[in-house]
Phi, psi and omega in degrees: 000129167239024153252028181305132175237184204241164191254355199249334177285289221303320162303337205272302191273012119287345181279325196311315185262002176278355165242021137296321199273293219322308185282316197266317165270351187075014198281161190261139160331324189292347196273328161294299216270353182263316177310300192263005150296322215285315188318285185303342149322323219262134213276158178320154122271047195246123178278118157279102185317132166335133182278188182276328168314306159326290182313310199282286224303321186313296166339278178315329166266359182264318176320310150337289179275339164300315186294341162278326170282340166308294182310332187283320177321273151348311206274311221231018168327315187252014184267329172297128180279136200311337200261001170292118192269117172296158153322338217244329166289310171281004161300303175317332196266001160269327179302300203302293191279356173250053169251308166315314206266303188259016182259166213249000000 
């Protein structure tokens, strides 16, 4: 992810433009202050990596399903349209990113 933002700019640049705005729009304090319980409310957006433990299960079961999708693959090889991606490709293009994102 590369629109990750800091949670203390966000609280910042809200007060910053709620006192800009305050005299002019009327907004009242409790309303800044119900803004910045909800910000800090709002869960990380920092991903947290997989344990090792994690990594293996992930595999194994994606492994699992490469192998129904192979199959799937087979069965319906001339029902697919050319421009069609098997199944068995987006399995591979799911390990890959979560492999980018969450493996340590």
């Amino acid at each position: 992810m590369s629109d990750l933002i800091s949670r203390q700019a966000a609280i910042d640049a809200l007060k910053n433009r709620w006192k800009k705005t305050r005299n002019y729009e009327g907004i009242g304090d409790d309303i800044a202050e119900e803004c910045e319980l909800y910000l800090k409310q709002v869960p990380s957006a920092q991903l947290e990596p997989l344990t090792d433990k994690e990594q293996r299960i992930f595999l194994a079961a994606m492994g699992r399903e490469e192998k129904v999708c192979k199959q799937v693959d087979e069965e319906c090889r001339d029902c697919r349209e050319p421009y069609e991606d098997s199944l068995v490709r987006t399995c591979h293009e799911i390990i890959r990113k979560v492999k980018g994102a969450l493996w340590t």
